[in-house]
C-alpha positions as CSV (number, residue, x, y, z in Angstrom):
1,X,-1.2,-10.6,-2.0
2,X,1.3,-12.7,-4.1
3,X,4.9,-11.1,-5.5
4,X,7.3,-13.9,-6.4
5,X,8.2,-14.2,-9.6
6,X,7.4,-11.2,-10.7
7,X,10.5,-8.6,-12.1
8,X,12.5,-6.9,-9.4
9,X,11.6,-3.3,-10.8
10,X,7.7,-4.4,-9.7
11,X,8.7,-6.0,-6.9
12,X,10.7,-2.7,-5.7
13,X,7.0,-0.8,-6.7
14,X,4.8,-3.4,-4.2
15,X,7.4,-3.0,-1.6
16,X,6.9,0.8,-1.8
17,X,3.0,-0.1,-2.4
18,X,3.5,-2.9,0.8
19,X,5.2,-0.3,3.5
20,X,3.3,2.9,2.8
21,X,-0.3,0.9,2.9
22,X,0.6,-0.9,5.9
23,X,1.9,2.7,8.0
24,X,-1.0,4.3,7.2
25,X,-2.8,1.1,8.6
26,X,-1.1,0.7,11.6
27,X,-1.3,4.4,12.2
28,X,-5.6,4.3,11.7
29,X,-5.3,1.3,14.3
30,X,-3.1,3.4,17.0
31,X,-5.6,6.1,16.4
32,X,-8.4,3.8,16.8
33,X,-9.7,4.7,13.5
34,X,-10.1,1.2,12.6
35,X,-9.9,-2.5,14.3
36,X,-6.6,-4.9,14.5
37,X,-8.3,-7.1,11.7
38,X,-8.2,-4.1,9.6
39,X,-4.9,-3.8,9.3
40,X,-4.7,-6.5,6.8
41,X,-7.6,-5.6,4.9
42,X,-6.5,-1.9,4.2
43,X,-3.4,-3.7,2.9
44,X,-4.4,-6.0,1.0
45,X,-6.8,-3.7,-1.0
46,X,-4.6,-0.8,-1.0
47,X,-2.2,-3.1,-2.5
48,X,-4.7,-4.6,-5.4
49,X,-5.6,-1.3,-6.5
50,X,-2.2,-1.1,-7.9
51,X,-1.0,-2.5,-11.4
52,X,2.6,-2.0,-11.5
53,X,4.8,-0.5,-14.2
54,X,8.2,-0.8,-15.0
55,X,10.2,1.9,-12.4
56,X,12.8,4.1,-14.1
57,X,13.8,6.5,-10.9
58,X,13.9,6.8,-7.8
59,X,11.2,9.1,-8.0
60,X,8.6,6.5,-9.2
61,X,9.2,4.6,-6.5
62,X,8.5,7.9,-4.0
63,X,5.5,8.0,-6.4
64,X,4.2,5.2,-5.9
65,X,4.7,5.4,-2.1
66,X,2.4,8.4,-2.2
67,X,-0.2,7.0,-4.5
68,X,-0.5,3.8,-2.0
69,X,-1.3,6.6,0.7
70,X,-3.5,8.4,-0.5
71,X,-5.2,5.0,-1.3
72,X,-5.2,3.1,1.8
73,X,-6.4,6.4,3.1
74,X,-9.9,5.7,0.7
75,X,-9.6,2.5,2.0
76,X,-9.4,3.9,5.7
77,X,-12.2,5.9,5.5
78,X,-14.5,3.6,3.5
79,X,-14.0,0.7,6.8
80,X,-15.8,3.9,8.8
């Protein structure tokens, strides 16, 4: 999971990617859906799945927020 460097729109999109992968973690791991250790690994394949585009609106970013979701939730149930 690397980001420097990259353009600040894309950075903005694997921030949104970044927090919405890592709730929906921490939320399995409270509801003892998954282990500590999975945390990261929800994460950090949540967050691979993702090629960025440029962001225009503030509604790509919610976009993308919801995309990473719904992903880490595959991801989520695939560690089960």
């Amino acid at each position: 999971m690397k980001w420097p460097g990259r353009s600040a729109d894309r950075r903005v999109a694997l921030g949104a990617i970044f927090n919405a992968a890592n709730e929906k973690a921490v939320q399995a791991f409270l509801d003892n859906e998954i282990t500590f250790i999975n945390i990261y690994e929800v994460v950090e394949r949540t967050f691979n799945h993702f090629s960025c585009s440029k962001l225009t609106t503030i509604e790509d970013v919610f976009d993308y927020d919801r995309q990473a979701r719904i992903q880490a939730e595959k991801v989520i149930k695939s560690l089960n």
